[in-house]
N, CA, C and O atoms as a GROMACS GRO file, in nm:
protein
  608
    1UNK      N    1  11.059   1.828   5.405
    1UNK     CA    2  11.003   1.961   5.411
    1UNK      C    3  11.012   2.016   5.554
    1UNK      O    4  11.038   2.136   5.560
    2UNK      N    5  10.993   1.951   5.676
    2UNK     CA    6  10.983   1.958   5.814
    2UNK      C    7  11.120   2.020   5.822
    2UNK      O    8  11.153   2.129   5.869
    3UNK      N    9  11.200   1.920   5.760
    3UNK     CA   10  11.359   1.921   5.826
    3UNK      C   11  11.427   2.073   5.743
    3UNK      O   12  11.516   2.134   5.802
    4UNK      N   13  11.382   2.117   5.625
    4UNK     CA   14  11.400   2.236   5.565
    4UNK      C   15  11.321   2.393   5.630
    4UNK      O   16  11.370   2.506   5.627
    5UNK      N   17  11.169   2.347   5.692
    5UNK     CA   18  11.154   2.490   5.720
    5UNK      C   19  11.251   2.465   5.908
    5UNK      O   20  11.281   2.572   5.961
    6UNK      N   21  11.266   2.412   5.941
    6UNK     CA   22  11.350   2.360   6.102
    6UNK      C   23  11.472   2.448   6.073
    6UNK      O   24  11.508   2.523   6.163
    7UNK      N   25  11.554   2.447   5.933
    7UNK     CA   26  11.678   2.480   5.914
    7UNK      C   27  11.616   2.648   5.858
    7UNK      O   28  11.680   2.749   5.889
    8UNK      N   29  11.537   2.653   5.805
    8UNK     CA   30  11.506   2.780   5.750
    8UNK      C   31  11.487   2.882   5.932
    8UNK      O   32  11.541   2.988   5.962
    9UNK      N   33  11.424   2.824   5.988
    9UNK     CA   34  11.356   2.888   6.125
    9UNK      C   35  11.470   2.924   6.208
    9UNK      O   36  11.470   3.027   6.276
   10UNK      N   37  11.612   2.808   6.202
   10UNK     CA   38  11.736   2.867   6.288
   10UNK      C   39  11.799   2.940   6.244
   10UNK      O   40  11.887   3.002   6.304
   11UNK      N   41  11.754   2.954   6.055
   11UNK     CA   42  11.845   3.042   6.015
   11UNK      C   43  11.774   3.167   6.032
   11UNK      O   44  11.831   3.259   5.973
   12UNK      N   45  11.658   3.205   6.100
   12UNK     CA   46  11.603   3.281   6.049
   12UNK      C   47  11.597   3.384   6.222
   12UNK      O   48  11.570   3.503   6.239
   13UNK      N   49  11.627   3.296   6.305
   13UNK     CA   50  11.667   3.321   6.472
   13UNK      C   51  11.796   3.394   6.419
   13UNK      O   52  11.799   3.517   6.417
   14UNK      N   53  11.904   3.318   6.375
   14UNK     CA   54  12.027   3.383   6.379
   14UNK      C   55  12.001   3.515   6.349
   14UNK      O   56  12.018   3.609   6.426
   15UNK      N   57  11.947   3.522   6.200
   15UNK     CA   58  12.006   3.632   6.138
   15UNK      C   59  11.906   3.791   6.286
   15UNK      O   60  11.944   3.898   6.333
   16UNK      N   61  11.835   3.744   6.293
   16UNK     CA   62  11.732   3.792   6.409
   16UNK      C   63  11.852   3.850   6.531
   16UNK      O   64  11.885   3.967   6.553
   17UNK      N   65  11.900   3.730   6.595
   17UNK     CA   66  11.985   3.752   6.688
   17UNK      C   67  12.072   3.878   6.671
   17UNK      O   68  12.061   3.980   6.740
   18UNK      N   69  12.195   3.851   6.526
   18UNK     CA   70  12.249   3.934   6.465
   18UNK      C   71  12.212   4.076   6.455
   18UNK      O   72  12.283   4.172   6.486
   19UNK      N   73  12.067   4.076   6.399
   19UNK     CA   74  12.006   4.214   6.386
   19UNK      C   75  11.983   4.260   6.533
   19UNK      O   76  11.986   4.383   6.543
   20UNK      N   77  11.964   4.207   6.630
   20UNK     CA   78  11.949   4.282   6.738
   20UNK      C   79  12.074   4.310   6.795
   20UNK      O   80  12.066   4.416   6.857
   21UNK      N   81  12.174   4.266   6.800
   21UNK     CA   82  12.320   4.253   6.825
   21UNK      C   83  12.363   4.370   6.781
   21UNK      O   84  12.428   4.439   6.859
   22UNK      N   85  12.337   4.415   6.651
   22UNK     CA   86  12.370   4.553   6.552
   22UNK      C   87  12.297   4.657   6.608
   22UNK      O   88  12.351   4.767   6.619
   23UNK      N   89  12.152   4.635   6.653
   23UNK     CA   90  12.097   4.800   6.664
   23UNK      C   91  12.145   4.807   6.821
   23UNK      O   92  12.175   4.913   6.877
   24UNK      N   93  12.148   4.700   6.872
   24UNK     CA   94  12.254   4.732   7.016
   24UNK      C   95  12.365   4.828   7.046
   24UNK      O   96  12.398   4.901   7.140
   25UNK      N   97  12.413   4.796   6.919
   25UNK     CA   98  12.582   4.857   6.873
   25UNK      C   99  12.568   5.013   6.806
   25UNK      O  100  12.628   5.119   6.820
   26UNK      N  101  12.458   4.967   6.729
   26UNK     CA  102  12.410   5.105   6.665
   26UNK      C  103  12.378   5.203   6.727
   26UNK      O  104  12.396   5.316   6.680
   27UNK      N  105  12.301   5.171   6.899
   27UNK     CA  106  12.274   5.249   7.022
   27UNK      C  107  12.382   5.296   7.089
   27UNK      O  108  12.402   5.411   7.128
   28UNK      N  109  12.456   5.190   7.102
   28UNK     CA  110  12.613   5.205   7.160
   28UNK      C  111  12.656   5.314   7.100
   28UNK      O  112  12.639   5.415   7.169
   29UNK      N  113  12.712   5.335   6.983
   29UNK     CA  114  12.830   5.396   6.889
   29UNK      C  115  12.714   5.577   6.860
   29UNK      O  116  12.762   5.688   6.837
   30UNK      N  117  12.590   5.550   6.872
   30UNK     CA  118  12.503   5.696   6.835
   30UNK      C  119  12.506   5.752   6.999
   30UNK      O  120  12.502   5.874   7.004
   31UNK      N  121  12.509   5.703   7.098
   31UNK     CA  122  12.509   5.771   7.216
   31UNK      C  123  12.660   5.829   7.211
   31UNK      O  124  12.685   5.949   7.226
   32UNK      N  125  12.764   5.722   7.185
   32UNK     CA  126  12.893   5.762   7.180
   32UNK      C  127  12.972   5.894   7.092
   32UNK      O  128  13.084   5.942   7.108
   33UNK      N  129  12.878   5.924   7.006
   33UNK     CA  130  12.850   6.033   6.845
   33UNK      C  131  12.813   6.150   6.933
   33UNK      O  132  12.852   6.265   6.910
   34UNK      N  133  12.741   6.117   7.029
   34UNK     CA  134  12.677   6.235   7.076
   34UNK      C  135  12.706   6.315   7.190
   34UNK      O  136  12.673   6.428   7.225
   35UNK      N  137  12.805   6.190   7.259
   35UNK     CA  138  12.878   6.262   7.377
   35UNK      C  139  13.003   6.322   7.284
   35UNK      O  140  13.039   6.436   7.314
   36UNK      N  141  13.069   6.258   7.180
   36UNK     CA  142  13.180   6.328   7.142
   36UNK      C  143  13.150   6.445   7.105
   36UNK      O  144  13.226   6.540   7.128
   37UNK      N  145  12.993   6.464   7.018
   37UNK     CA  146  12.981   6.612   7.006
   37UNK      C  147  12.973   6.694   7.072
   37UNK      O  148  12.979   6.810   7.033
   38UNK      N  149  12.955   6.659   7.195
   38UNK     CA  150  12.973   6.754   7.322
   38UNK      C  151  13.049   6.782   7.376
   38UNK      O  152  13.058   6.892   7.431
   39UNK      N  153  13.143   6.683   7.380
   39UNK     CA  154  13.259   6.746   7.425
   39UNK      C  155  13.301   6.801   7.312
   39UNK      O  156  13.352   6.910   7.340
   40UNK      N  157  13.308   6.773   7.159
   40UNK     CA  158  13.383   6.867   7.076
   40UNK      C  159  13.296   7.066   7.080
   40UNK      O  160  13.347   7.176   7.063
   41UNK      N  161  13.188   7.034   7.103
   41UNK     CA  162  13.148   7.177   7.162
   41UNK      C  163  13.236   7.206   7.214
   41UNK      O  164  13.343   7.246   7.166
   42UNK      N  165  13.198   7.189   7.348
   42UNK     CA  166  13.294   7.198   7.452
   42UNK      C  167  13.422   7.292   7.502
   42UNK      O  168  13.457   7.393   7.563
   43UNK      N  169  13.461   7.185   7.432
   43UNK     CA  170  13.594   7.230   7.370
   43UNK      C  171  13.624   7.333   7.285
   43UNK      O  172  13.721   7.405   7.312
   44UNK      N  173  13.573   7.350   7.210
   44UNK     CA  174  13.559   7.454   7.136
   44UNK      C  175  13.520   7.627   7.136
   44UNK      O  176  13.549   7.723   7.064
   45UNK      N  177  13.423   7.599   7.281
   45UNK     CA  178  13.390   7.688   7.312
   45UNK      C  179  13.511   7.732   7.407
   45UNK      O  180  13.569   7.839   7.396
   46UNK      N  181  13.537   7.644   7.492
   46UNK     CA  182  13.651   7.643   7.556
   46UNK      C  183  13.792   7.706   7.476
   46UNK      O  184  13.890   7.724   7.547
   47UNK      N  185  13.800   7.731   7.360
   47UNK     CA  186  13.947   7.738   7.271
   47UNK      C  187  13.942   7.878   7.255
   47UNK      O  188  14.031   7.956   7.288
   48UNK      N  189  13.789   7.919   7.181
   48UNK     CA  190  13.729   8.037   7.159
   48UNK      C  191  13.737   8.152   7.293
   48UNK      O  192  13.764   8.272   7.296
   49UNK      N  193  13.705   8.066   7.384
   49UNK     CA  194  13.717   8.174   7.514
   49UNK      C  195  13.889   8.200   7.528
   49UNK      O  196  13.946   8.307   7.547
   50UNK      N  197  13.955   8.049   7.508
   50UNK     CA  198  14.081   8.081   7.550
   50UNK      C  199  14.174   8.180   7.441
   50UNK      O  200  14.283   8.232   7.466
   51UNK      N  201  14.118   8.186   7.350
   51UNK     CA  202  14.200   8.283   7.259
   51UNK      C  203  14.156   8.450   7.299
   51UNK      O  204  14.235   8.539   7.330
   52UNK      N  205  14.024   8.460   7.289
   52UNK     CA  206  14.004   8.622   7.352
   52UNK      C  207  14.049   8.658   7.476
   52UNK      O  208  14.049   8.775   7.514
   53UNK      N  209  14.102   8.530   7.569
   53UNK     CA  210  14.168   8.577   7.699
   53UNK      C  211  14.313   8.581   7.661
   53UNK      O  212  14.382   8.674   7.703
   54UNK      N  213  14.377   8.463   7.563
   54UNK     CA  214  14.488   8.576   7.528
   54UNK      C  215  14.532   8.719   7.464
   54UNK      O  216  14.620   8.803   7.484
   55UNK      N  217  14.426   8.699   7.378
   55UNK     CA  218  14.442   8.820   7.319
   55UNK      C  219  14.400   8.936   7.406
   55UNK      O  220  14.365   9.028   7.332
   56UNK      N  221  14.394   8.956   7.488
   56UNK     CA  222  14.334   9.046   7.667
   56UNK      C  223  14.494   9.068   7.673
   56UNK      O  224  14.567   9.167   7.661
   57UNK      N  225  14.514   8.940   7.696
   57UNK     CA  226  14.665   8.961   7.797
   57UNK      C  227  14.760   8.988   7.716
   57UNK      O  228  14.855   9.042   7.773
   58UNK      N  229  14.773   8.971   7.599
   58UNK     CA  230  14.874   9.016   7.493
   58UNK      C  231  14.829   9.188   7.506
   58UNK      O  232  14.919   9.259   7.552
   59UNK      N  233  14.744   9.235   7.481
   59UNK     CA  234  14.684   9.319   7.503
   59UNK      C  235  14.730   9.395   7.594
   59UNK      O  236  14.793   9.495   7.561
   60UNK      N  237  14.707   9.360   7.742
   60UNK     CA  238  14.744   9.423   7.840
   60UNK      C  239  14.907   9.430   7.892
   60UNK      O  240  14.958   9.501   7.979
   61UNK      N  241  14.976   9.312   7.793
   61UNK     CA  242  15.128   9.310   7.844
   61UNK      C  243  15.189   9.445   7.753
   61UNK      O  244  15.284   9.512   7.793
   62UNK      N  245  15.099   9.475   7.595
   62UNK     CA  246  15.187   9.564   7.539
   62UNK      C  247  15.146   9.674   7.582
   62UNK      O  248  15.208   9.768   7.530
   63UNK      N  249  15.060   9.709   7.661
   63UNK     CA  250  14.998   9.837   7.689
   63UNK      C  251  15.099   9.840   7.806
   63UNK      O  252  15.182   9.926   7.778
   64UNK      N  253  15.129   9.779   7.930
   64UNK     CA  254  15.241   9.786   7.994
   64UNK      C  255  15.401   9.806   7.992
   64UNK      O  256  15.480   9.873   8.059
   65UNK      N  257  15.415   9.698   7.858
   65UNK     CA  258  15.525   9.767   7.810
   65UNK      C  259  15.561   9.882   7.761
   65UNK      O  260  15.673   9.933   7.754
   66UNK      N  261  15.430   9.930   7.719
   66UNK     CA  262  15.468  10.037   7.615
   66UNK      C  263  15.489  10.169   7.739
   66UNK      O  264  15.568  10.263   7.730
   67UNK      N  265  15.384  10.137   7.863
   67UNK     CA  266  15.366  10.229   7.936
   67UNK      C  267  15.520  10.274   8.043
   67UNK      O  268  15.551  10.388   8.078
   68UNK      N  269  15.601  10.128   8.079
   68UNK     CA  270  15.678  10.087   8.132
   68UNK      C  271  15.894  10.118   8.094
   68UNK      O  272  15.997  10.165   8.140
   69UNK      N  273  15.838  10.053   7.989
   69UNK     CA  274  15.940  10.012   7.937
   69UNK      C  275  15.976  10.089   7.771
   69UNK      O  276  15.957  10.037   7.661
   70UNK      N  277  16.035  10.234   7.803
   70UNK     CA  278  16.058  10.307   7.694
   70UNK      C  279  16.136  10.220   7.564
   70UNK      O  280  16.210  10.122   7.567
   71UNK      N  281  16.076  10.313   7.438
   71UNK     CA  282  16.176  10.214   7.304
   71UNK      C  283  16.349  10.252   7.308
   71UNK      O  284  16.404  10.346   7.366
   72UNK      N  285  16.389  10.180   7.253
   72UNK     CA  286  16.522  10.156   7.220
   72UNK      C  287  16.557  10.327   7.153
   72UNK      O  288  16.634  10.376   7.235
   73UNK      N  289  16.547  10.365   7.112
   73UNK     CA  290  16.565  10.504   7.039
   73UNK      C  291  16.569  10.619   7.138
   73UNK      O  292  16.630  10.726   7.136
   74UNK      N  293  16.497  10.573   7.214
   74UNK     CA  294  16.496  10.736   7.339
   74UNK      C  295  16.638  10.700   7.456
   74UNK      O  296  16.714  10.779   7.512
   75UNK      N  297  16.630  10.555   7.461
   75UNK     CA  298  16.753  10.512   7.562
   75UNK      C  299  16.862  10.568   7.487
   75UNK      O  300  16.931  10.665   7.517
   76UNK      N  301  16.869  10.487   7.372
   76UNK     CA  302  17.003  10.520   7.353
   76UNK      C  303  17.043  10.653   7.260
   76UNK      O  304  17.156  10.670   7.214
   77UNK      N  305  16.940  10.738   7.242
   77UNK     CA  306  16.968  10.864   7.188
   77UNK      C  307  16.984  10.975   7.288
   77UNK      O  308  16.934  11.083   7.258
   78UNK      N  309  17.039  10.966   7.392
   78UNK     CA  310  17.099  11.046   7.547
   78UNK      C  311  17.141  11.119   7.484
   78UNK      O  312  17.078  11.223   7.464
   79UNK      N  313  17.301  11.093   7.409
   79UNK     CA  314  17.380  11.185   7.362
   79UNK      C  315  17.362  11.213   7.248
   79UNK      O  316  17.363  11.123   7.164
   80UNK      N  317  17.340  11.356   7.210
   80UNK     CA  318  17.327  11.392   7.063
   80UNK      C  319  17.412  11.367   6.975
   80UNK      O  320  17.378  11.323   6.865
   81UNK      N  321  17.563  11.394   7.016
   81UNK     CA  322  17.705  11.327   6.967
   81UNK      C  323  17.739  11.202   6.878
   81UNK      O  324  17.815  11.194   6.781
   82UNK      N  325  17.648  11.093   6.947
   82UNK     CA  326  17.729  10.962   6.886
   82UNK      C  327  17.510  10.944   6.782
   82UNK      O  328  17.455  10.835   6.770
   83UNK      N  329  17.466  11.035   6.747
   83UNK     CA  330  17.341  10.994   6.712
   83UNK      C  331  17.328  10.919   6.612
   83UNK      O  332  17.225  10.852   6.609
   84UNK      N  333  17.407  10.906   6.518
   84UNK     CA  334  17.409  10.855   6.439
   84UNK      C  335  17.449  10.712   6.434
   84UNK      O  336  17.392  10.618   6.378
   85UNK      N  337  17.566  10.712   6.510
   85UNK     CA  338  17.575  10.555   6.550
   85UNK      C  339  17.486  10.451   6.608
   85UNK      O  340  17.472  10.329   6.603
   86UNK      N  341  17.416  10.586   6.684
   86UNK     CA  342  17.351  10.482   6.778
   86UNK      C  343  17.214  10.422   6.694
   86UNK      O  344  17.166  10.308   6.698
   87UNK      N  345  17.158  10.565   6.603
   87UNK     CA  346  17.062  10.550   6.500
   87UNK      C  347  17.111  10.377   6.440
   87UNK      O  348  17.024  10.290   6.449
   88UNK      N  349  17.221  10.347   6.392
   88UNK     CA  350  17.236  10.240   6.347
   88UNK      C  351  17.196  10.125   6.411
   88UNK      O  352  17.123  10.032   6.377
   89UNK      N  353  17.291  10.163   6.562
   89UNK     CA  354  17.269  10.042   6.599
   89UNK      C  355  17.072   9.960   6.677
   89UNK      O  356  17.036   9.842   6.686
   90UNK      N  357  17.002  10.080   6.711
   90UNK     CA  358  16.896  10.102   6.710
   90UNK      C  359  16.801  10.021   6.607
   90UNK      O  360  16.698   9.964   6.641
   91UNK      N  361  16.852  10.026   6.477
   91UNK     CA  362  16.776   9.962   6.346
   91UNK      C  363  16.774   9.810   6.375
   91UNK      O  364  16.675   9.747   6.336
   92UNK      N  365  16.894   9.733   6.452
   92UNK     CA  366  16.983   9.630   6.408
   92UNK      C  367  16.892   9.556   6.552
   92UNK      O  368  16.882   9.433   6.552
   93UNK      N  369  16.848   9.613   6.635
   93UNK     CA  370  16.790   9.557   6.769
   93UNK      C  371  16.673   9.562   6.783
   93UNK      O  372  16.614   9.670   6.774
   94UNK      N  373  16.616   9.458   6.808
   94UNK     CA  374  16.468   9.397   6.890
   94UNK      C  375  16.424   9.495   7.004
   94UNK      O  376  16.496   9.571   7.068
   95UNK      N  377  16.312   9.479   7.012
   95UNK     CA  378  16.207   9.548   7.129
   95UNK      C  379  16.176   9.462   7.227
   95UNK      O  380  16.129   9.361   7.176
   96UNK      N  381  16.178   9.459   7.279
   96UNK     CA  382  16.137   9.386   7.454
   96UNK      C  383  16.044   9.346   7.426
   96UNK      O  384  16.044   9.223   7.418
   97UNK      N  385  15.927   9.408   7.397
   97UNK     CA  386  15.790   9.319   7.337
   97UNK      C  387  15.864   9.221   7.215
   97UNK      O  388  15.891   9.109   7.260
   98UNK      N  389  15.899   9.239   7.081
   98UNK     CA  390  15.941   9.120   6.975
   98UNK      C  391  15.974   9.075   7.079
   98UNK      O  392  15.889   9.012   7.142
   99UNK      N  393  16.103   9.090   7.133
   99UNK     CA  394  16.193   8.984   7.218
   99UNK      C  395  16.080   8.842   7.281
   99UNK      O  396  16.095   8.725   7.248
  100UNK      N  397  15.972   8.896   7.376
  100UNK     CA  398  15.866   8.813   7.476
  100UNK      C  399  15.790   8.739   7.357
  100UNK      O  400  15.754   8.621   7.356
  101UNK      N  401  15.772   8.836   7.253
  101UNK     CA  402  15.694   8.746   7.135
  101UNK      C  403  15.752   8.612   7.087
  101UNK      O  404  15.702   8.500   7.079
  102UNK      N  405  15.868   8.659   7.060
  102UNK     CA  406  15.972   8.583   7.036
  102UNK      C  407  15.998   8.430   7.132
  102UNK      O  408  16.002   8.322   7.073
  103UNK      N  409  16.012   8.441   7.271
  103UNK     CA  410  15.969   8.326   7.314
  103UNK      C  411  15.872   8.276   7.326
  103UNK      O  412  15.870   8.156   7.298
  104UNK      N  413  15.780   8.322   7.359
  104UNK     CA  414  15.647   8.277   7.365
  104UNK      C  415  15.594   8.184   7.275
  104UNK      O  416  15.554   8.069   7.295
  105UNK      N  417  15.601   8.262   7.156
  105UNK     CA  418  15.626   8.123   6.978
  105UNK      C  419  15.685   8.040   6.976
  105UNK      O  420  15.621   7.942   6.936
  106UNK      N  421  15.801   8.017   7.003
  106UNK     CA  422  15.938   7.944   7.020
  106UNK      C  423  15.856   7.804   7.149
  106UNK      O  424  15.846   7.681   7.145
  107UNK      N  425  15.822   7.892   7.230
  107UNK     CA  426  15.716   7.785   7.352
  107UNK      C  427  15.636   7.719   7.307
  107UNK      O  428  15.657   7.601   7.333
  108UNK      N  429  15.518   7.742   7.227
  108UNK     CA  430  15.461   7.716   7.194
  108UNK      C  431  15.459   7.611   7.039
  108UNK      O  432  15.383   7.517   7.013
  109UNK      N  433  15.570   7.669   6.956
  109UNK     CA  434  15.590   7.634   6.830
  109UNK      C  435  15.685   7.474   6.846
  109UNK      O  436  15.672   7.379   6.769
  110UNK      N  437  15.762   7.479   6.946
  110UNK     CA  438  15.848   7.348   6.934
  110UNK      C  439  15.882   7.359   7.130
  110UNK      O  440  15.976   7.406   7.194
  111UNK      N  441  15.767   7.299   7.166
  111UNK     CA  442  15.799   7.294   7.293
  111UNK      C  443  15.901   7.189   7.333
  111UNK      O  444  15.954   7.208   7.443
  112UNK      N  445  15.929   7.107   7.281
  112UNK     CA  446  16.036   7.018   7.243
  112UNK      C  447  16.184   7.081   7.280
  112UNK      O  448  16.256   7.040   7.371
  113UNK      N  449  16.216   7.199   7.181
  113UNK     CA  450  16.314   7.276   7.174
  113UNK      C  451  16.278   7.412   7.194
  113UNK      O  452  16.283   7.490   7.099
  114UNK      N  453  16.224   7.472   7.371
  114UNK     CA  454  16.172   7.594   7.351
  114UNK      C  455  16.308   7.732   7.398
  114UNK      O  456  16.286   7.837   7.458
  115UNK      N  457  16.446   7.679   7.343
  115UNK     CA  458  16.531   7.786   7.341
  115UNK      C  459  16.548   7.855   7.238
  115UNK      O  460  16.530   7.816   7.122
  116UNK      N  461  16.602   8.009   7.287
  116UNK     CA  462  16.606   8.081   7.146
  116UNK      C  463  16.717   8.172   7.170
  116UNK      O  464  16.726   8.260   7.256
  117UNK      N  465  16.825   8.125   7.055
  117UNK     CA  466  16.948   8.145   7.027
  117UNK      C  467  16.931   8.323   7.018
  117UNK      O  468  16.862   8.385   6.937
  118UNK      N  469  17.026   8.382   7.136
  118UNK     CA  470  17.062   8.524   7.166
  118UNK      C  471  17.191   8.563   7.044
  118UNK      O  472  17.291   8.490   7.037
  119UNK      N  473  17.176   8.671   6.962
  119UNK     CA  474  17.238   8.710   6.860
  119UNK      C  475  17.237   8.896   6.865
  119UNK      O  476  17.162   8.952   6.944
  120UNK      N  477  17.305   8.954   6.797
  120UNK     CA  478  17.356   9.113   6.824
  120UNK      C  479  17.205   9.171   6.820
  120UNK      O  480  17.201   9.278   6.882
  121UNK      N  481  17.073   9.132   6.763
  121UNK     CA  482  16.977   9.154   6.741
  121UNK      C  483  16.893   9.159   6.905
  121UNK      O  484  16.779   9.200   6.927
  122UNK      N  485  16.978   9.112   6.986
  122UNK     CA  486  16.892   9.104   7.119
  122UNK      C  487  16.992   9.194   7.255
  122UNK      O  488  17.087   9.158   7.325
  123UNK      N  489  16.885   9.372   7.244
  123UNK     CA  490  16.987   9.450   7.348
  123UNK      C  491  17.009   9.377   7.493
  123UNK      O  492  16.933   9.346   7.585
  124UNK      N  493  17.120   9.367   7.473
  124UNK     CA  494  17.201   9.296   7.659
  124UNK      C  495  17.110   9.328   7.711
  124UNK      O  496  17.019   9.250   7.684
  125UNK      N  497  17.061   9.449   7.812
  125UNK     CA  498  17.026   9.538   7.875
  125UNK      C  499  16.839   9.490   7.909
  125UNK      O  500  16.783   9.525   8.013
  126UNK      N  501  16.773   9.410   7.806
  126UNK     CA  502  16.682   9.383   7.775
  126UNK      C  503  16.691   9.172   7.789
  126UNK      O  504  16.605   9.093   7.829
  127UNK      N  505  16.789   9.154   7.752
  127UNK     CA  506  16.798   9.010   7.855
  127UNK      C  507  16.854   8.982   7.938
  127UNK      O  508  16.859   8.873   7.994
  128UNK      N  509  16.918   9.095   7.966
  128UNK     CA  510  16.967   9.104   8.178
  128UNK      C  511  16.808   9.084   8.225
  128UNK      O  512  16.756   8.977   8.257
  129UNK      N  513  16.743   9.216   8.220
  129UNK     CA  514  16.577   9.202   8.303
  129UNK      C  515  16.536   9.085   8.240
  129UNK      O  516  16.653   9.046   8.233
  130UNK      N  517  16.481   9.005   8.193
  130UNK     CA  518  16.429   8.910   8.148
  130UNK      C  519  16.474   8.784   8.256
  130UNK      O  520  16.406   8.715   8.332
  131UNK      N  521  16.639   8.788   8.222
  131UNK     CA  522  16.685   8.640   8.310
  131UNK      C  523  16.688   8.703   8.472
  131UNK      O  524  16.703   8.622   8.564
  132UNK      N  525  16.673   8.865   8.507
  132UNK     CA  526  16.702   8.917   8.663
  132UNK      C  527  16.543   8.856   8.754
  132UNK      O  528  16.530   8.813   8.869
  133UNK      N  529  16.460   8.875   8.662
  133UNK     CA  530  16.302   8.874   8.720
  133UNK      C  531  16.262   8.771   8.692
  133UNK      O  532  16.140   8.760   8.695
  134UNK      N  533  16.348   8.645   8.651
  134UNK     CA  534  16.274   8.512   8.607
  134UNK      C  535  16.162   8.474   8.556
  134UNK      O  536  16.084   8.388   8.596
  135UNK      N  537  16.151   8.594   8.397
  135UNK     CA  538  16.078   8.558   8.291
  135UNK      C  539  16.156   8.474   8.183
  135UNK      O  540  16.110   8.435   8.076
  136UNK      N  541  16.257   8.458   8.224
  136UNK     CA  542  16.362   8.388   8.081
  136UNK      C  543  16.472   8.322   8.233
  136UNK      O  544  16.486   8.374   8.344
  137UNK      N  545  16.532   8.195   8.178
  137UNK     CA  546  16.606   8.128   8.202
  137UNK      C  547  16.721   8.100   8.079
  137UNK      O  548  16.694   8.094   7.959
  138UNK      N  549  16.831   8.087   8.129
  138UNK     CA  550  16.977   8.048   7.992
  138UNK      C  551  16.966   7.887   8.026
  138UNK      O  552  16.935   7.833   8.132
  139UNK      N  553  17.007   7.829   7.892
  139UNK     CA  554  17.029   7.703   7.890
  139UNK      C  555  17.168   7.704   7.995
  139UNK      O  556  17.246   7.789   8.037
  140UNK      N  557  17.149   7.559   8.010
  140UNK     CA  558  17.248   7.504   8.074
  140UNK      C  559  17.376   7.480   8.057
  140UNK      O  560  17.468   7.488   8.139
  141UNK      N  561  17.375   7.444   7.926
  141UNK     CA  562  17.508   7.446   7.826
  141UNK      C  563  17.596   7.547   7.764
  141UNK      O  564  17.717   7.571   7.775
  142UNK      N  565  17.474   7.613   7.674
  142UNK     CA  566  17.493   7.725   7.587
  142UNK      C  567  17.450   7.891   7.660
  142UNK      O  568  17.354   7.922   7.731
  143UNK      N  569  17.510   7.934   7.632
  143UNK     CA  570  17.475   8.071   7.761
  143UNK      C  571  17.416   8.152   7.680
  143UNK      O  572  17.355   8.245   7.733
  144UNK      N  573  17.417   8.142   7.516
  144UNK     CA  574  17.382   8.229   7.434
  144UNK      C  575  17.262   8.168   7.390
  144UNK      O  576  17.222   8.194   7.276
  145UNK      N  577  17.193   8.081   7.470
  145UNK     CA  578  16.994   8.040   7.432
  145UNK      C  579  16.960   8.057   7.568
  145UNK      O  580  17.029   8.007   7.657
  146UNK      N  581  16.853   8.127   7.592
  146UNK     CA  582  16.736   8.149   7.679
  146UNK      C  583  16.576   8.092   7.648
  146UNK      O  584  16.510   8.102   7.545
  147UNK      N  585  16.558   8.055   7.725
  147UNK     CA  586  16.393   8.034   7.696
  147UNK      C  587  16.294   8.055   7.823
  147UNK      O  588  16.335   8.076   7.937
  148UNK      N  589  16.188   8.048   7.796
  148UNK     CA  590  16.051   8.126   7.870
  148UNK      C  591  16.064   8.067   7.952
  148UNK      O  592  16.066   7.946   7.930
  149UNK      N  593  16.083   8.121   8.114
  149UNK     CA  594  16.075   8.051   8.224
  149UNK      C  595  15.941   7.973   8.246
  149UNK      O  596  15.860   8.057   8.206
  150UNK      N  597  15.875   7.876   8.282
  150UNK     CA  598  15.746   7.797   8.284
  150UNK      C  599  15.700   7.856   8.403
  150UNK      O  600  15.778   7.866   8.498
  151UNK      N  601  15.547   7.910   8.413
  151UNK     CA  602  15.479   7.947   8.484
  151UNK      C  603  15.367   7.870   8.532
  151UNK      O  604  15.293   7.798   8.464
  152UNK      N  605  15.362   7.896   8.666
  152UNK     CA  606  15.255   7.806   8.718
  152UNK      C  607  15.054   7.869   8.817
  152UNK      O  608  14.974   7.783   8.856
   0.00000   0.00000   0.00000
């Protein structure tokens, strides 16, 4: 009987030990719960701010462009003569804003691969300034992909 409650009593330390071992861990892993929720705040609040500051600057780049940088239709409708042609070709071409949109996504979407293949859809005239003012860079290889110069 001695030698049974002796074995009952170490078993009864262990499981003891064990249980304190756990709410140790349990302290551990709930402090750890609680810093992550803070930083997932955090963060969050942080994402939230960072989107209304882009949307500012998206904001303020098209209000510049628009202020800046006349549409495609007034450039190339000079001559009354060829209006119709040009009406065409007008339909068939990007805006300087799409164009910046256009990389910017491309940056963001597969930064991996952030070039974007130049096609009749993109006026010359509009990725001359782009690659002149080093907002756009040409690949190295291919002369017909540009992508968003990296800003610092």
């Amino acid at each position: 009987m001695l030698k049974l409650c002796s074995e009952l009593e170490m078993v009864a330390s262990c499981y003891e030990a064990k249980r304190n071992k756990l709410r140790e861990t349990k302290e551990v892993e709930q402090k750890w719960l609680e810093e992550t929720k803070k930083v997932f705040t955090a963060v969050s609040d942080h994402i939230q701010k960072m989107k209304s500051y882009q949307e500012r600057l998206m904001s303020c780049l098209g209000d510049i462009l628009e202020k800046h940088v006349p549409p495609l239709n007034k450039e190339l409708s000079a001559n009354a003569k060829k209006k119709n042609i040009q009406d065409e070709i007008t339909e068939n071409l990007i805006s300087l804003n799409e164009m910046l949109e256009m990389l910017m996504n491309k940056v963001l979407s597969t930064p991996h691969d952030p070039y974007l293949t130049i096609d009749e859809t993109f006026w010359p005239p509009y990725v001359e300034l782009l690659l002149r003012h080093g907002i756009a860079v040409r690949h190295q290889e291919n002369n017909f992909k540009i992508r968003l110069e990296t800003f610092f």
